[in-house]
N, C-alpha and C positions, 0 to 999 in steps of 0.2 A: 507438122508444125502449124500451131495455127496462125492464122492471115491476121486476128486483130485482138483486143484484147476480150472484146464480146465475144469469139469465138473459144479463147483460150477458158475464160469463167463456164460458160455454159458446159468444156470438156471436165473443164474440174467440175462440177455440181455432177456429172454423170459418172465421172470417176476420180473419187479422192479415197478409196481405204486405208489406203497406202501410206496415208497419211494420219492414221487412227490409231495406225500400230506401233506400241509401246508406249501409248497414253501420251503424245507428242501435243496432237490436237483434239480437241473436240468437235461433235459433228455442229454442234451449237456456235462454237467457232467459226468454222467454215462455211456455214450456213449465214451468218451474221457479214463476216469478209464477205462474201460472195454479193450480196445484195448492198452492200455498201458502195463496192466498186460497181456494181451497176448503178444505183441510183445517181453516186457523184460524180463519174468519170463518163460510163459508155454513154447512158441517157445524156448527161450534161453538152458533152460532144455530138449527138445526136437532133440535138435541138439546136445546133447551131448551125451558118452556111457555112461549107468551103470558101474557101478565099478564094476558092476557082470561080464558087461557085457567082459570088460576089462580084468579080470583074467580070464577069462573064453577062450577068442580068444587070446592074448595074453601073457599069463603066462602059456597056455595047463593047467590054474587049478593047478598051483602046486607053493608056495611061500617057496625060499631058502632062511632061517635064516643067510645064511653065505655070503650072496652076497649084493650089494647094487642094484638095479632095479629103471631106469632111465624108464621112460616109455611119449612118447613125441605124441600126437595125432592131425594128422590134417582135421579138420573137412569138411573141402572142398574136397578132396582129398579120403578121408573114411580112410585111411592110419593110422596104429599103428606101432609105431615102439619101441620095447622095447630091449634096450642093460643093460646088467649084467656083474660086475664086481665082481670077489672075495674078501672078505673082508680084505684079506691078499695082496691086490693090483696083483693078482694072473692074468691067465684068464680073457677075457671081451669075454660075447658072445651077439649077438644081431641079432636080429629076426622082419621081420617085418609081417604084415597082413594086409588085408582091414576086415572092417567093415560092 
């Protein structure tokens, strides 16, 4: 079973005949779907961070109940830039990082 869905496309691109037989699809077809769903799903998700990855480099791992956390990423750039304001419109602090 594959693990994700980059894995699962890459299995279909090595093996679909199966899917040729009795003129159901075409390879044109499945060659077109295949690259579709890479370019707008795997790549799309690929270019992005984890949320993990996010509080992790970004928040140093620690989420404040009393703040509001604006957190703005630009993916060309690798650039996170996360500002916090007090909930009491207090303090703003903001921070940034690469990725």
């Amino acid at each position: 079973m594959p693990a994700s869905l980059d894995e699962a496309l890459n299995n279909l691109k090595n093996d679909h005949e199966f899917l040729l037989k009795g003129d159901v699809f075409t390879e044109d077809v499945i060659e077109t779907w295949i690259e579709y769903k890479m370019a707008n799903e795997v790549d799309a998700i690929r270019l992005r961070p984890h949320p993990y990855e996010v509080r992790a480099v970004c928040c140093d791992g620690s989420a404040r109940k009393s703040a509001t956390t604006v957190l703005t990423f630009a993916p060309i750039s690798g650039e996170c830039v996360l500002a916090r304001r007090a909930s009491d419109g207090g303090a703003q602090s903001r921070g940034a990082a690469r990725l």
